[in-house]
N, CA, C and O atoms as a Maestro MAE file, in Angstrom:
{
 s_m_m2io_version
 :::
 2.0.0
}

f_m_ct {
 s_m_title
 :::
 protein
 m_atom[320] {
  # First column is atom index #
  i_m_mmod_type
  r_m_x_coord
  r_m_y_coord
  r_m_z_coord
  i_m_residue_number
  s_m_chain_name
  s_m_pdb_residue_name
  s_m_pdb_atom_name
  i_m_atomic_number
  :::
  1 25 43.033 -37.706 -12.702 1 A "UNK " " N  " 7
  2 3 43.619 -36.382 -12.677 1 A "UNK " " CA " 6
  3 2 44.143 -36.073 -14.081 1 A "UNK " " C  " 6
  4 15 45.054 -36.693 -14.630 1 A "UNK " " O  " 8
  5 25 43.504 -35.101 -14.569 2 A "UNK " " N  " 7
  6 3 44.139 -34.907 -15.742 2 A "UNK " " CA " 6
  7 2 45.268 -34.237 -16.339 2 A "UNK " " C  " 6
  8 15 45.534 -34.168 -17.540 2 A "UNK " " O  " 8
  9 25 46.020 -33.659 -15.182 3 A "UNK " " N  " 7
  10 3 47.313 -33.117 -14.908 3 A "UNK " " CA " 6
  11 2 48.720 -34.384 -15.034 3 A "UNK " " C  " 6
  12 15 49.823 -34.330 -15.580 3 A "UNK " " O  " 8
  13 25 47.920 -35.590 -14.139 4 A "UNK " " N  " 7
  14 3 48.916 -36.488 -14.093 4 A "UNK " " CA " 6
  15 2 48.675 -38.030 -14.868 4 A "UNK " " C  " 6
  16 15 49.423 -38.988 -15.066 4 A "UNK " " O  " 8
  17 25 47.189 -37.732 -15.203 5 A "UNK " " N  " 7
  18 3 46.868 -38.868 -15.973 5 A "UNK " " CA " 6
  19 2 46.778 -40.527 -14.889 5 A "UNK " " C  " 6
  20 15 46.581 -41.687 -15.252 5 A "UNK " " O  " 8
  21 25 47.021 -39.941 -13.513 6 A "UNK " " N  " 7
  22 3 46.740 -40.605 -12.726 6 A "UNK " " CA " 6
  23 2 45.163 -41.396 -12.070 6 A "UNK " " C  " 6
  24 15 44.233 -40.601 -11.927 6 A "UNK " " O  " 8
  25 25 44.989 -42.312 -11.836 7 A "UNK " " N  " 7
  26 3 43.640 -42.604 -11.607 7 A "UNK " " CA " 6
  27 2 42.795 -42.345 -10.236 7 A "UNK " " C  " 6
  28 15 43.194 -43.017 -9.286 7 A "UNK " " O  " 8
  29 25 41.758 -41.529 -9.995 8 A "UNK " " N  " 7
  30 3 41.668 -40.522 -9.007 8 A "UNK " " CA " 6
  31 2 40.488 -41.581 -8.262 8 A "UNK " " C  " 6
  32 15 40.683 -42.230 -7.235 8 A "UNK " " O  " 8
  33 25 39.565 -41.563 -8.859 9 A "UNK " " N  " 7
  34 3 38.264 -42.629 -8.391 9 A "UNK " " CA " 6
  35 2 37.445 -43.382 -9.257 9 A "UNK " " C  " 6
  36 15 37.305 -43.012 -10.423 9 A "UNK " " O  " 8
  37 25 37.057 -44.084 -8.959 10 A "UNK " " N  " 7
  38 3 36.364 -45.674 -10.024 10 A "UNK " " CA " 6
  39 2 34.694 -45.145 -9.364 10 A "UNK " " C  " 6
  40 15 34.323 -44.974 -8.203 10 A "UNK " " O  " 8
  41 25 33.843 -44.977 -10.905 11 A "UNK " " N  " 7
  42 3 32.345 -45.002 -10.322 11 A "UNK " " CA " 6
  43 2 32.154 -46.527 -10.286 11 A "UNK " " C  " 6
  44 15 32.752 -47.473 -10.799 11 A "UNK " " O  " 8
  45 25 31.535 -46.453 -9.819 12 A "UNK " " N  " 7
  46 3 30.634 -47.889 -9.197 12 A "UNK " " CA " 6
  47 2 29.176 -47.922 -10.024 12 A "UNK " " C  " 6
  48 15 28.341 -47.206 -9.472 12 A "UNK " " O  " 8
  49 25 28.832 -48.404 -10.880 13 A "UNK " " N  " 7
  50 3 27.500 -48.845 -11.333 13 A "UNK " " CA " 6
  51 2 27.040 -50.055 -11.053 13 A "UNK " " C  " 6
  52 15 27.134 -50.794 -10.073 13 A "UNK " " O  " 8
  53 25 26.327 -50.154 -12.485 14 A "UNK " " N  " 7
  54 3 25.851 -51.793 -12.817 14 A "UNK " " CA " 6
  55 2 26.848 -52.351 -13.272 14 A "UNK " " C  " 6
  56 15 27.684 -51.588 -13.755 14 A "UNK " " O  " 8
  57 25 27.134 -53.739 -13.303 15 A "UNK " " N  " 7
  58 3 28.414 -54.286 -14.310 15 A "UNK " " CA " 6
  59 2 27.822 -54.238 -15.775 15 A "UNK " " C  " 6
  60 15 26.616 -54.143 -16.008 15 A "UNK " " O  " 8
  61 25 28.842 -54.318 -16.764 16 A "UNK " " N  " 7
  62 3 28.598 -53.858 -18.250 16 A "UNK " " CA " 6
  63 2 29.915 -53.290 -18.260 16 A "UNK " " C  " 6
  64 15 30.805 -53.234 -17.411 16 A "UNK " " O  " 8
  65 25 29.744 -52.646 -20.134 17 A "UNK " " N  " 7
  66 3 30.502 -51.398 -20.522 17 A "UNK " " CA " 6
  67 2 29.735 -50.373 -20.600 17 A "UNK " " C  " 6
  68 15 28.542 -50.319 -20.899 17 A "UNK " " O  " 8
  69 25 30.831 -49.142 -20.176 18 A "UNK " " N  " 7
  70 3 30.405 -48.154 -20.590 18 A "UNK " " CA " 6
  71 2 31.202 -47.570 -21.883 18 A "UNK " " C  " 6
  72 15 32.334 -47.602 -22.365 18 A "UNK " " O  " 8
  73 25 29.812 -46.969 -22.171 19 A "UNK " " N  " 7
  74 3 30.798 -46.335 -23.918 19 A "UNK " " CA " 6
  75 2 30.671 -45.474 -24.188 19 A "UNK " " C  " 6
  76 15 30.608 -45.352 -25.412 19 A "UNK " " O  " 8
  77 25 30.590 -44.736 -23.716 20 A "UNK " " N  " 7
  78 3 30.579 -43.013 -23.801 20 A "UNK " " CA " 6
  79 2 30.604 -42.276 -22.340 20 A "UNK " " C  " 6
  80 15 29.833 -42.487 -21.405 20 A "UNK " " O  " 8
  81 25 31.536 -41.490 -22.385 21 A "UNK " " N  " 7
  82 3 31.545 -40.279 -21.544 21 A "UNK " " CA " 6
  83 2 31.858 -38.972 -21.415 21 A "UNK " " C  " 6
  84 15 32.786 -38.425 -22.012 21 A "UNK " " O  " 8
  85 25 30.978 -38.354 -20.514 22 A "UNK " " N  " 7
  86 3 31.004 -36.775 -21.070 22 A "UNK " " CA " 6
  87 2 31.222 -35.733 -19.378 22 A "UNK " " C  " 6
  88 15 30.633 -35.745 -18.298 22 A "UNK " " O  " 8
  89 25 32.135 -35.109 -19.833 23 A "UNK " " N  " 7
  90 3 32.079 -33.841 -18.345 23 A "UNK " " CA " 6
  91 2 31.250 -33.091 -18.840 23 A "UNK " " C  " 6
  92 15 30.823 -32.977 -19.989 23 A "UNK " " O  " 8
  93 25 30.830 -32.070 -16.992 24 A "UNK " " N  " 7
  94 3 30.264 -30.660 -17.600 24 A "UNK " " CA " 6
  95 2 31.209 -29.901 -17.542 24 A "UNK " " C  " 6
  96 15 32.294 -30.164 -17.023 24 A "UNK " " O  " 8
  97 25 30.792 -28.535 -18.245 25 A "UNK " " N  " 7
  98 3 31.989 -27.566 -18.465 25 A "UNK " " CA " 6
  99 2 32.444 -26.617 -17.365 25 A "UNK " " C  " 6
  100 15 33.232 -25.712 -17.640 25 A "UNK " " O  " 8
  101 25 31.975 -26.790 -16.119 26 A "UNK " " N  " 7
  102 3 32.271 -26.730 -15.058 26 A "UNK " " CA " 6
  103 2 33.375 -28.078 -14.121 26 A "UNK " " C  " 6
  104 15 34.055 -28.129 -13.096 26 A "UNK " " O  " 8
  105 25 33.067 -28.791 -15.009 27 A "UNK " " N  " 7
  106 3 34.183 -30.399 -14.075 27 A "UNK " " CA " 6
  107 2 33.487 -31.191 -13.081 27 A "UNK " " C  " 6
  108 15 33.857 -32.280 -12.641 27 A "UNK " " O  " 8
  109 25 32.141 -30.358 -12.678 28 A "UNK " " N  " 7
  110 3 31.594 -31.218 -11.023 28 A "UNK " " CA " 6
  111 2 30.485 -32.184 -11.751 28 A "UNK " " C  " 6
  112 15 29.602 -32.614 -11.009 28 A "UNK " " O  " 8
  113 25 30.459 -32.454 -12.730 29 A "UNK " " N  " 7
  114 3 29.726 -33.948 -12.925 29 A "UNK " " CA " 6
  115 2 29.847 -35.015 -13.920 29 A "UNK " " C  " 6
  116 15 29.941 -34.220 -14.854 29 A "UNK " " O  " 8
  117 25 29.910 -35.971 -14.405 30 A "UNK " " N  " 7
  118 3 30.399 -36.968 -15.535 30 A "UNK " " CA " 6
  119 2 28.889 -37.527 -15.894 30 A "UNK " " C  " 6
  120 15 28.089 -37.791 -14.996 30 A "UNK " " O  " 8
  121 25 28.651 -37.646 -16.962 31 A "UNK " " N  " 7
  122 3 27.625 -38.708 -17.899 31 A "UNK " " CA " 6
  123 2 28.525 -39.934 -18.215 31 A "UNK " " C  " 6
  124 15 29.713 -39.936 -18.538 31 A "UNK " " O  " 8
  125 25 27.706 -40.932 -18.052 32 A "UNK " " N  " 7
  126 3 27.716 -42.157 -18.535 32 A "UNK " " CA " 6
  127 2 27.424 -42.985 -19.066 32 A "UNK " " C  " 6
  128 15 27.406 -44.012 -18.387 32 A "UNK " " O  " 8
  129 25 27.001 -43.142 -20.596 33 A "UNK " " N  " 7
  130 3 26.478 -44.433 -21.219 33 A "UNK " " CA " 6
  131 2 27.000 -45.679 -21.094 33 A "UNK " " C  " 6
  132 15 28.161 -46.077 -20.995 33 A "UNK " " O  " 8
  133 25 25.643 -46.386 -21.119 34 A "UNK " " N  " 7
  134 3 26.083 -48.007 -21.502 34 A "UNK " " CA " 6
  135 2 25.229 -48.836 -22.539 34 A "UNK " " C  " 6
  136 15 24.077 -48.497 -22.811 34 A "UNK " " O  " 8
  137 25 25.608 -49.522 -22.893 35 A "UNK " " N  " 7
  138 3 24.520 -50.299 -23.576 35 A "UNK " " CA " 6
  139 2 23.311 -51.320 -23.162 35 A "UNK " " C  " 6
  140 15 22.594 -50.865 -22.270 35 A "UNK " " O  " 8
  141 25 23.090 -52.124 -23.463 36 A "UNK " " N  " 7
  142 3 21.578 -53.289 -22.923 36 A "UNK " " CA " 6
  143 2 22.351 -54.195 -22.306 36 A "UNK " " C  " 6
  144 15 23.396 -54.572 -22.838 36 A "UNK " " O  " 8
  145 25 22.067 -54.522 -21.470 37 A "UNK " " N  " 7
  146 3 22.499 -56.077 -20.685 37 A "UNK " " CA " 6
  147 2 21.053 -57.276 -20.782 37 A "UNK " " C  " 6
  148 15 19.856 -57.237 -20.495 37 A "UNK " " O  " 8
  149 25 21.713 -57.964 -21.178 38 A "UNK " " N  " 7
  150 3 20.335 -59.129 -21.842 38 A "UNK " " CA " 6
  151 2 19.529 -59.504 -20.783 38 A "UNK " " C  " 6
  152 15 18.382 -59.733 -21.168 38 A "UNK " " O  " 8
  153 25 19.735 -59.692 -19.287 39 A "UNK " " N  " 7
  154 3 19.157 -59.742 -18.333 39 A "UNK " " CA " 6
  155 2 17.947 -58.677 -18.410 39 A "UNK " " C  " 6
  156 15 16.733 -58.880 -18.448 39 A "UNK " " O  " 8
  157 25 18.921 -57.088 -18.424 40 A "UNK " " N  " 7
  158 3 17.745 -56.017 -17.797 40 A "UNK " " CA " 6
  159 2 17.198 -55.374 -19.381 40 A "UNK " " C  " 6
  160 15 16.057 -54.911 -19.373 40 A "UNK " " O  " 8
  161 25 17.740 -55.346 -20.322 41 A "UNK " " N  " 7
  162 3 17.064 -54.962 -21.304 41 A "UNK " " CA " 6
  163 2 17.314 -53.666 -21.928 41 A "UNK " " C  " 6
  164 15 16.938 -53.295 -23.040 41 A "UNK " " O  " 8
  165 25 18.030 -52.998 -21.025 42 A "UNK " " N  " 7
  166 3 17.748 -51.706 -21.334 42 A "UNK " " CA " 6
  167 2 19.135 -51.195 -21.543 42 A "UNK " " C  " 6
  168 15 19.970 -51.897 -20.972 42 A "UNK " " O  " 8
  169 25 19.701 -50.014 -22.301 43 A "UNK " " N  " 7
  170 3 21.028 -49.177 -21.941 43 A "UNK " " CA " 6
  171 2 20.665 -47.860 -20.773 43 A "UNK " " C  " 6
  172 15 19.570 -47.584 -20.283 43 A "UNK " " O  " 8
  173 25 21.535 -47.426 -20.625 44 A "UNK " " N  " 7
  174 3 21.739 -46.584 -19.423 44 A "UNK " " CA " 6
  175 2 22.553 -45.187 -19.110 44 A "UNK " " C  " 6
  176 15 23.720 -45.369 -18.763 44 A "UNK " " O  " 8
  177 25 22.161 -43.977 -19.174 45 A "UNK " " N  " 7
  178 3 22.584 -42.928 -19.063 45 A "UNK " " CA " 6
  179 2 22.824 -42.560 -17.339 45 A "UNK " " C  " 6
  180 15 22.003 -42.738 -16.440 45 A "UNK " " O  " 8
  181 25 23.543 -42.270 -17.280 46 A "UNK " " N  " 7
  182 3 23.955 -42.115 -15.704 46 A "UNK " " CA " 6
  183 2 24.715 -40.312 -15.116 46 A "UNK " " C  " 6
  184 15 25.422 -39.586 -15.814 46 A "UNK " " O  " 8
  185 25 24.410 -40.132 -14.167 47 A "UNK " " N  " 7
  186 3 24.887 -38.888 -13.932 47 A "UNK " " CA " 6
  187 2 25.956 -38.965 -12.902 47 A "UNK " " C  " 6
  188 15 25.720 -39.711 -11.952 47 A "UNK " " O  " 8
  189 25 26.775 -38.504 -12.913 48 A "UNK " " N  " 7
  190 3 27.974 -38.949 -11.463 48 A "UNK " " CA " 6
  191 2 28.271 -37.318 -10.661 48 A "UNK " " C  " 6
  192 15 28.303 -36.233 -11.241 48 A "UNK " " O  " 8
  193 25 28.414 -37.510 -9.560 49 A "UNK " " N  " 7
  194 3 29.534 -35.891 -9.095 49 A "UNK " " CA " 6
  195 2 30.745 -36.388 -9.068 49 A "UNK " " C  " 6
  196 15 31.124 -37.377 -8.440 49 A "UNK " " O  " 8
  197 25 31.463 -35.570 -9.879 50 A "UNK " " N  " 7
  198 3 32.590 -35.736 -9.917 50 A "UNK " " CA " 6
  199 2 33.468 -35.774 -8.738 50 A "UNK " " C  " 6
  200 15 34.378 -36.502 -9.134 50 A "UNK " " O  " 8
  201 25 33.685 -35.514 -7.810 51 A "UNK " " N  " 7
  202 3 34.259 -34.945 -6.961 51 A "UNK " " CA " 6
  203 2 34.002 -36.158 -6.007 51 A "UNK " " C  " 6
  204 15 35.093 -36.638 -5.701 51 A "UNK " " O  " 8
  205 25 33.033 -36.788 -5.461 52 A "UNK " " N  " 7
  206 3 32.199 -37.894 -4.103 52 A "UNK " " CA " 6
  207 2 32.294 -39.035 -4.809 52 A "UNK " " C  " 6
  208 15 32.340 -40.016 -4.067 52 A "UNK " " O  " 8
  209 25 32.357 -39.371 -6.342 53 A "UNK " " N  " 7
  210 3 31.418 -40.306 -7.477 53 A "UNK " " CA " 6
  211 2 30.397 -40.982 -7.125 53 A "UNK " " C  " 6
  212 15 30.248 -42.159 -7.452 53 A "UNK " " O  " 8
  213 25 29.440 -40.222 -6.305 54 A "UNK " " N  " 7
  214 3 28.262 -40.513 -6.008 54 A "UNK " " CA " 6
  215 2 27.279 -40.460 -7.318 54 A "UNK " " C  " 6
  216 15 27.433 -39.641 -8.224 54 A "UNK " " O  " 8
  217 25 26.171 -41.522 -7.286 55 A "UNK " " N  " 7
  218 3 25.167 -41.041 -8.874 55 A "UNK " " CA " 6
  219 2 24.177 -40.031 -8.305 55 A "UNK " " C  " 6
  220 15 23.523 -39.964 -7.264 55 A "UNK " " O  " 8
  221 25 24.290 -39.422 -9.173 56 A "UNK " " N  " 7
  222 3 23.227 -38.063 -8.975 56 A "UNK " " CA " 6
  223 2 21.898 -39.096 -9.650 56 A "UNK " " C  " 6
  224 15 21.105 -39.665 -8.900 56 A "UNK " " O  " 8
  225 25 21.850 -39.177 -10.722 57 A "UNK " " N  " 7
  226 3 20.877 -39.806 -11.331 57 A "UNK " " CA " 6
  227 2 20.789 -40.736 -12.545 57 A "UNK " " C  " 6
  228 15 21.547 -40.579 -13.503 57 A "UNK " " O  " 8
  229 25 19.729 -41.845 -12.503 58 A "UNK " " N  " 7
  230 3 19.984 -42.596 -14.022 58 A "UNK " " CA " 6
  231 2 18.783 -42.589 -14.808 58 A "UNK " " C  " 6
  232 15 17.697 -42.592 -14.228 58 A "UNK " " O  " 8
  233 25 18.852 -42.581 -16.068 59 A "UNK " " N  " 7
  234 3 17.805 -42.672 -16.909 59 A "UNK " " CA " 6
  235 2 17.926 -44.088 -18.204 59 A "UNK " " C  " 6
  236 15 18.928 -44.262 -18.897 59 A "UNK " " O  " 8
  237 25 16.904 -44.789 -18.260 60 A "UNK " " N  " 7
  238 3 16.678 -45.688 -18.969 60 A "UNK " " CA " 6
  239 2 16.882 -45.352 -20.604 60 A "UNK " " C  " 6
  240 15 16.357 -44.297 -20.956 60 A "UNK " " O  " 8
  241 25 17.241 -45.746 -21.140 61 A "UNK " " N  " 7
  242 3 17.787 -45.418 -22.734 61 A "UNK " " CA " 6
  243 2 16.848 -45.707 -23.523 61 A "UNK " " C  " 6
  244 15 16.747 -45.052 -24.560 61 A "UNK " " O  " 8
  245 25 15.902 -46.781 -23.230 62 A "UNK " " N  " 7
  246 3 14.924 -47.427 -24.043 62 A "UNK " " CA " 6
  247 2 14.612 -48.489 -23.436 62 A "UNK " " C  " 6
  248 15 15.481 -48.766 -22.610 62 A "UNK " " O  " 8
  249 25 13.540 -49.422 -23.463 63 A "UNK " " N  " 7
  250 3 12.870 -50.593 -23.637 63 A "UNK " " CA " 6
  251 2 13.642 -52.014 -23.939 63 A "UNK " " C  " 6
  252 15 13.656 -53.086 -23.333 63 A "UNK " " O  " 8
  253 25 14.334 -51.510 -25.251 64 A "UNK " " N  " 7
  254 3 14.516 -52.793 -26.137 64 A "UNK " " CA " 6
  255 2 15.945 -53.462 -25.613 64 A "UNK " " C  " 6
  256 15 16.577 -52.893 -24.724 64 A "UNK " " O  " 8
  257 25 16.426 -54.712 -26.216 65 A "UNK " " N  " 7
  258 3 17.880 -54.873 -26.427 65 A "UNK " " CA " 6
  259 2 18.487 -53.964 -27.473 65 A "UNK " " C  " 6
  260 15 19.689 -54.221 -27.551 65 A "UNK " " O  " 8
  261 25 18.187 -53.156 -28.175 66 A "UNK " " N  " 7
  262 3 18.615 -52.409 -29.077 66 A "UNK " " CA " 6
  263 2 19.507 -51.223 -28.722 66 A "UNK " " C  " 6
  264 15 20.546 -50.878 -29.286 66 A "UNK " " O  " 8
  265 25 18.930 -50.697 -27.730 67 A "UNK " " N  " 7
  266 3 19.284 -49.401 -27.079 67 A "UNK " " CA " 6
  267 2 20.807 -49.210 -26.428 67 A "UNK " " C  " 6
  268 15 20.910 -49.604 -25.266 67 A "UNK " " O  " 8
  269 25 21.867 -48.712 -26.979 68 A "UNK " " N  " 7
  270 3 22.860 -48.268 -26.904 68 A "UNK " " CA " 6
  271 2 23.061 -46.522 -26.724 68 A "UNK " " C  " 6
  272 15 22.882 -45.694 -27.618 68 A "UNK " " O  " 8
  273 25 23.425 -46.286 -25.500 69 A "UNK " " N  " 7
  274 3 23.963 -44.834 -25.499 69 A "UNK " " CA " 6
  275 2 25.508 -44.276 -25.787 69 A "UNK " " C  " 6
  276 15 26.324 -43.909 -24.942 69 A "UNK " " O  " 8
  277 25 25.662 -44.323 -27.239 70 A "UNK " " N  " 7
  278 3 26.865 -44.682 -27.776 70 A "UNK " " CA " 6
  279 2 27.274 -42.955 -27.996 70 A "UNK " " C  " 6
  280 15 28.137 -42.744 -28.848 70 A "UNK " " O  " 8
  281 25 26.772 -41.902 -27.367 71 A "UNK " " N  " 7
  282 3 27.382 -40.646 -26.976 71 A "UNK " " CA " 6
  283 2 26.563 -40.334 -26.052 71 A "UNK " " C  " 6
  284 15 25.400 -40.735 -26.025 71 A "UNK " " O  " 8
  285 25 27.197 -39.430 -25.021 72 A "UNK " " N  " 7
  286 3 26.705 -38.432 -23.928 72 A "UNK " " CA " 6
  287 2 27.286 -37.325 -23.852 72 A "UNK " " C  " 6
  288 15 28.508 -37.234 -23.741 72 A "UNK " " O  " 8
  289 25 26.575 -36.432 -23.895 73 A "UNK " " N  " 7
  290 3 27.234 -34.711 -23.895 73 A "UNK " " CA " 6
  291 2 26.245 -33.758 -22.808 73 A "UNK " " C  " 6
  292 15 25.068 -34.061 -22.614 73 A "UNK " " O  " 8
  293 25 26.904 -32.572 -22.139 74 A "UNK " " N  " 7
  294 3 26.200 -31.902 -21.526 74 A "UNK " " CA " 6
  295 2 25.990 -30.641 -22.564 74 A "UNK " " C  " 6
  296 15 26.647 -30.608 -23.605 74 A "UNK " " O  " 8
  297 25 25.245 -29.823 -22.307 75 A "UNK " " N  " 7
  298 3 24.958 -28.868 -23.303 75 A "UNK " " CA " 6
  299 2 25.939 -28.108 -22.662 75 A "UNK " " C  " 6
  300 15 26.262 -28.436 -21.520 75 A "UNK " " O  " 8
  301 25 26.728 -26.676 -23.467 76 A "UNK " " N  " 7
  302 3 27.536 -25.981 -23.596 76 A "UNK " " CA " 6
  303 2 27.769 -25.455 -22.281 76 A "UNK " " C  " 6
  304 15 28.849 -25.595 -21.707 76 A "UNK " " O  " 8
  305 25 26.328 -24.577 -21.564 77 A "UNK " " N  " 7
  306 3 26.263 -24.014 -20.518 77 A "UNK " " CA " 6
  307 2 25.927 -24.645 -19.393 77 A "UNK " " C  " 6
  308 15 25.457 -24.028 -18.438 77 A "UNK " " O  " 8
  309 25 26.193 -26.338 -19.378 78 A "UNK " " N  " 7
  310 3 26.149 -27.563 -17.957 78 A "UNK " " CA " 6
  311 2 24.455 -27.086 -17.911 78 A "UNK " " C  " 6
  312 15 24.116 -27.160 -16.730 78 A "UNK " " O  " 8
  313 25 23.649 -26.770 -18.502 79 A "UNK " " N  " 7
  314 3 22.142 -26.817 -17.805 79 A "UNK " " CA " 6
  315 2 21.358 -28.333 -18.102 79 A "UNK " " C  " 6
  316 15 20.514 -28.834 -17.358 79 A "UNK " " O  " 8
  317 25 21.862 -28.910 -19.370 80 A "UNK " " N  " 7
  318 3 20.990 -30.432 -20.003 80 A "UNK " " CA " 6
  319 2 22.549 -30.940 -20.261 80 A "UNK " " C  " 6
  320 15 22.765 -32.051 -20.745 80 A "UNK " " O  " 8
  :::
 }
 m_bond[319] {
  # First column is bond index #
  i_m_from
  i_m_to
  i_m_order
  :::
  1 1 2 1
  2 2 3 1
  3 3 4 2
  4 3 5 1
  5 5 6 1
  6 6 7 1
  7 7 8 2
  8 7 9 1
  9 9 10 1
  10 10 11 1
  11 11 12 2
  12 11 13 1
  13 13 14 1
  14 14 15 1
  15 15 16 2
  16 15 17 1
  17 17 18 1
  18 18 19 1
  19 19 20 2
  20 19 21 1
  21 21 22 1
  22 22 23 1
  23 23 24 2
  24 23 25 1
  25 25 26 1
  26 26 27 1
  27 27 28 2
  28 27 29 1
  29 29 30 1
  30 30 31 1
  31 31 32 2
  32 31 33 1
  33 33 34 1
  34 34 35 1
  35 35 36 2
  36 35 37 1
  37 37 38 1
  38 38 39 1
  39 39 40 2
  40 39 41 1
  41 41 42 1
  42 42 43 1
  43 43 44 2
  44 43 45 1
  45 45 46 1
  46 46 47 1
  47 47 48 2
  48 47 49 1
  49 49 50 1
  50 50 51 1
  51 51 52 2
  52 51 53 1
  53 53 54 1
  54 54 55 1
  55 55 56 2
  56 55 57 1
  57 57 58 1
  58 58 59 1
  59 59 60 2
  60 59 61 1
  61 61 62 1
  62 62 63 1
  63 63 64 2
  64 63 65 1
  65 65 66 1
  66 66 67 1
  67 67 68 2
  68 67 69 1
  69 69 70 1
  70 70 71 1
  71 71 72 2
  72 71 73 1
  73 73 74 1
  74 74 75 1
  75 75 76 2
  76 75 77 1
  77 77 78 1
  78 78 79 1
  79 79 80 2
  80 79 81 1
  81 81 82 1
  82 82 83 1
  83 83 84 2
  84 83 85 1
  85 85 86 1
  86 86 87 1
  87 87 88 2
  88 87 89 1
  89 89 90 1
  90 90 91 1
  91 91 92 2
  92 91 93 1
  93 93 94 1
  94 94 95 1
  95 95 96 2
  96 95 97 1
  97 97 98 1
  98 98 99 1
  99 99 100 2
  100 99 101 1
  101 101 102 1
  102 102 103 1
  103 103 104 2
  104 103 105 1
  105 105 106 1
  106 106 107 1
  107 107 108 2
  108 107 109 1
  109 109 110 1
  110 110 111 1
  111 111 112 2
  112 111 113 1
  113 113 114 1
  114 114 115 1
  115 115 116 2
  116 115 117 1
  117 117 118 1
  118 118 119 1
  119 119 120 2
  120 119 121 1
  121 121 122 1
  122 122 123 1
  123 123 124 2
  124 123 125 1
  125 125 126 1
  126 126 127 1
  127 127 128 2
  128 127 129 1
  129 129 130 1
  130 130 131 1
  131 131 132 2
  132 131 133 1
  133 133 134 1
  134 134 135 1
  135 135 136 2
  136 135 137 1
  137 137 138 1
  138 138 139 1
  139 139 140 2
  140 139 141 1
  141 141 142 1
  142 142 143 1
  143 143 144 2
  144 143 145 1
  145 145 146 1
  146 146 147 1
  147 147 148 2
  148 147 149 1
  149 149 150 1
  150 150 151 1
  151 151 152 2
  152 151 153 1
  153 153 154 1
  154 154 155 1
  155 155 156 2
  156 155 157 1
  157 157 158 1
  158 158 159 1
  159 159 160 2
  160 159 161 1
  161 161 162 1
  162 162 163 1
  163 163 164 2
  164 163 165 1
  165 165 166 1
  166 166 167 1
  167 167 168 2
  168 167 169 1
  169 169 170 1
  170 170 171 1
  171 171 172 2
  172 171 173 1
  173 173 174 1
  174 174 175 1
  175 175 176 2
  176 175 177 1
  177 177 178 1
  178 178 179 1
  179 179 180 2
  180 179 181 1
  181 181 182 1
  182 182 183 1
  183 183 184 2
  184 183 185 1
  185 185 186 1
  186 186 187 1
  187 187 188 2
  188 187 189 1
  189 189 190 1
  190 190 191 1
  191 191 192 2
  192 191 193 1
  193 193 194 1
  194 194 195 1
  195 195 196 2
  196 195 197 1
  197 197 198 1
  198 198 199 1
  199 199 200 2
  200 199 201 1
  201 201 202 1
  202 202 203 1
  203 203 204 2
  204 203 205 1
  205 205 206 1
  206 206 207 1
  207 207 208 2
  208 207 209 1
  209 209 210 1
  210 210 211 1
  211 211 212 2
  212 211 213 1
  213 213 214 1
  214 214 215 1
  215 215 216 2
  216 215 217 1
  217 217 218 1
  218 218 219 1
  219 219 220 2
  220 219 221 1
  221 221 222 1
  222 222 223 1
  223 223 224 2
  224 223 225 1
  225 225 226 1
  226 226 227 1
  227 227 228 2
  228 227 229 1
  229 229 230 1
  230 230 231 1
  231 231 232 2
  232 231 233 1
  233 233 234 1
  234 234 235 1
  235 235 236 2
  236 235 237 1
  237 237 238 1
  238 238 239 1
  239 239 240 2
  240 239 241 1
  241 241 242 1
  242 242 243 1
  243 243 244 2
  244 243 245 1
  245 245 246 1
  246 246 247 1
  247 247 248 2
  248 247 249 1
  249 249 250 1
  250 250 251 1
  251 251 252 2
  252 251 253 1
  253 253 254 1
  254 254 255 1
  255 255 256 2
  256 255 257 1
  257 257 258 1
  258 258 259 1
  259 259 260 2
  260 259 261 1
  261 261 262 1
  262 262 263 1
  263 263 264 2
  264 263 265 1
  265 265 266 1
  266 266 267 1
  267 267 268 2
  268 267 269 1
  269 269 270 1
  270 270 271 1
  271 271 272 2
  272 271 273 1
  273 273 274 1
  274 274 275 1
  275 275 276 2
  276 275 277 1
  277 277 278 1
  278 278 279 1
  279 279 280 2
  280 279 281 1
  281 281 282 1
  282 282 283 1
  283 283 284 2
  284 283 285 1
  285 285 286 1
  286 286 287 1
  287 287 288 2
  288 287 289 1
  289 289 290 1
  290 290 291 1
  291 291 292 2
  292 291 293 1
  293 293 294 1
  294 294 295 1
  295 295 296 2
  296 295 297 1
  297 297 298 1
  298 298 299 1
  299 299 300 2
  300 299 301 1
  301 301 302 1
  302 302 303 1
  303 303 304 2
  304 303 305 1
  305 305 306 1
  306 306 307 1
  307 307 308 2
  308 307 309 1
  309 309 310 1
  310 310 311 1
  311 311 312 2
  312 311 313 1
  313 313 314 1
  314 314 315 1
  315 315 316 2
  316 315 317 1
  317 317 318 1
  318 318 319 1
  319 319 320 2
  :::
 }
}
């Protein structure tokens, strides 16, 4: 809550860090980066609803161990 700085709900992913996060400018959804986990290989962009913290959707960052999603932003008008 950002009124009280209180902690409202915990998303649930993969274990890791996440290192970047972004609202839309509406409030009803959160982005999530993470980086590679040596197991799966890959970093990880994630979509949440804000409101359920259900994942709307995830997208693979890259291939490599390299791949870090070290910002996430929605575009101005919440469409990308």
């Amino acid at each position: 809550d950002t009124a009280t700085g209180k902690e409202v709900r915990t998303l649930q992913g993969r274990p890791g860090k996440v290192l970047s996060v972004g609202f839309s400018p509406d409030g009803k959804r959160i982005l999530s980066g993470s980086g590679a986990l040596a197991a799966e290989g890959y970093g990880l962009v994630e979509i949440w609803d804000a409101m359920t913290g259900g994942k709307l959707r995830t997208w693979r960052c890259g291939s490599s161990n390299s791949c870090i999603a070290l910002g996430v932003r929605f575009s101005p008008d919440g469409t990308r």
